[in-house]
N, C-alpha and C positions, 0 to 999 in steps of 0.2 A: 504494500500500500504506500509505504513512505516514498518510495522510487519513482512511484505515478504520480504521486502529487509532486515530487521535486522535480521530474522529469517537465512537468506540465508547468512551474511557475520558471524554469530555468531558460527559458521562452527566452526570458525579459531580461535577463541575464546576456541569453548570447547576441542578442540584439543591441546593445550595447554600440556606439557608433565606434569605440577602439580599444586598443586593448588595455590604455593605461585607465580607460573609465572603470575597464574591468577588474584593474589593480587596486584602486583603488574603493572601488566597490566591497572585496573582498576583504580587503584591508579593514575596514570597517566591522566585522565578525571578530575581531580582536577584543571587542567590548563587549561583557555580557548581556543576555539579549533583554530585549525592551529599554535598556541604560539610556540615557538621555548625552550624545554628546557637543559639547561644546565647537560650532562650527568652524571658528576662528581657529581654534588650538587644531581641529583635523587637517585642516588645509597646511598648517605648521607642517605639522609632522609628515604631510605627504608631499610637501615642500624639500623635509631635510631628509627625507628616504630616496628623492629623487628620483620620484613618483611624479612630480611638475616638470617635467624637464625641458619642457620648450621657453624655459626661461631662467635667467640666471637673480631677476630681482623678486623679490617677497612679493611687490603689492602687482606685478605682474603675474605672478602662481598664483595670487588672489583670487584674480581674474578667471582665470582657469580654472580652480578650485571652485568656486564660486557656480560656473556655469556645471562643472560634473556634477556637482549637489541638486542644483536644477534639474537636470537629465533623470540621476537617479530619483527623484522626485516626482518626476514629471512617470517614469517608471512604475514608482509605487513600490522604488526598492528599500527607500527609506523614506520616512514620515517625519513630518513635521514633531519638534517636541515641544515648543515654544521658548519661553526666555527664562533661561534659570543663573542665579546668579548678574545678572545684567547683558546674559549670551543668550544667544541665539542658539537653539541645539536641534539636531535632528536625533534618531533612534531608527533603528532596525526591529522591527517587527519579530516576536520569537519563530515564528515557522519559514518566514524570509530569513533567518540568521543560521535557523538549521541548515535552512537547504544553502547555502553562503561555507558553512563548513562543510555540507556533502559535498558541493565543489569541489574546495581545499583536498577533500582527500579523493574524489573518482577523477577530476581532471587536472587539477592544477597540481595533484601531488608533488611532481618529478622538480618543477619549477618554484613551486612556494614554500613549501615543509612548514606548517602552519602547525604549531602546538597549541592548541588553547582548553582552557582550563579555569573558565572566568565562570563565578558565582556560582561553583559547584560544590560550595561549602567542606575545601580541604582543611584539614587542619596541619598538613603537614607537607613539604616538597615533595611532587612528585619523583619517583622514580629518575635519577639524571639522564640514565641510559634512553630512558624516553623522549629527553628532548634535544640532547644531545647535537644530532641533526637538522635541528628546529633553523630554520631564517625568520621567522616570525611567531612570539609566543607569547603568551599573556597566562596571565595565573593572577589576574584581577579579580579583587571583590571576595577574598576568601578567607581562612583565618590564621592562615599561615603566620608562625610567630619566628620562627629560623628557618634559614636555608645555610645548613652546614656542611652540606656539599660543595666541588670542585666541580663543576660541568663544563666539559672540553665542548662550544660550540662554537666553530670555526665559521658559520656564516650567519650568524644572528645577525642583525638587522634592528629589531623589535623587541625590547622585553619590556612589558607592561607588568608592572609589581603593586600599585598602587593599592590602597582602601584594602590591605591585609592589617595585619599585627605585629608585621616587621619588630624584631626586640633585636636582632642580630642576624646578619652577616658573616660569613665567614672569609676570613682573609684573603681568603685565593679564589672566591667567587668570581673574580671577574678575571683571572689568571687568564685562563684562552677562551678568552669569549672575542678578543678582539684581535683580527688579522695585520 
């Protein structure tokens, strides 16, 4: 059942007019679902992922940013969330964010290596060897209090750590995370 319905909204997906909408788009499944995000702060980040790349200034990826938000809007692959904080947010719908990670893994696999692990009430790091491989991974919104592990990720991109219980870090955390 889940295949036919993901199969049937991923329509909207691949219709997408390129394929950085579709980076982007994806990129979005980093937050757990229904999460309200901050518009300003995504277009950042897809800014310094270089994910905007047809521009080398901020208020020009704005621009850009700007209109993919649109797109996917206009889509219905993300929803309006209104103003929180004095921002503008959008949100990803939970069965638009499933089908966003079923991507991640039946087609984008080879390309993204998308770890996520947002608001599924861990209490503790996941397995290293799991994400190990990760270019984009989030373990957002959970109650993680240490990460006392060494995780060897050579093409991380993305670690979204945020709204846990962080008390500690371990030294060498960030040992080979960076090439």
């Amino acid at each position: 059942m889940e295949n036919k319905v993901f199969l049937f909204l991923k329509f909207s997906y691949d219709n997408l007019s390129n394929a950085t909408m579709k980076c982007c788009f994806l990129y979005c499944c980093l937050y757990p679902e229904d999460y309200c995000i901050p518009k300003k702060r995504l277009m950042e980040y897809w800014f310094c992922e270089g994910l905007l790349n047809e521009f080398d200034r901020i208020s020009e990826a704005q621009m850009q940013g700007n209109d993919i938000i649109s797109s996917l809007l206009n889509a219905c692959l993300l929803e309006n969330c209104g103003v929180i904080g004095g921002e503008n947010c959008v949100k990803m719908h939970d069965v638009i964010h499933d089908m966003a990670l079923w991507i991640t893994r039946k087609f984008e696999a080879t390309e993204s290596n998308f770890f996520v692990k947002a608001d599924v009430k861990l209490f503790k790091e996941p397995d290293v060897k799991a994400w190990e491989s990760g270019k984009r991974i989030s373990l957002m919104k959970n109650k993680i209090a240490v990460l006392k592990e060494t995780p060897k990720c050579p093409n991380l991109r993305t670690l979204f750590l945020s709204q846990n219980e962080l008390q500690m870090i371990s030294n060498g955390f960030f040992q080979f995370i960076l090439h």
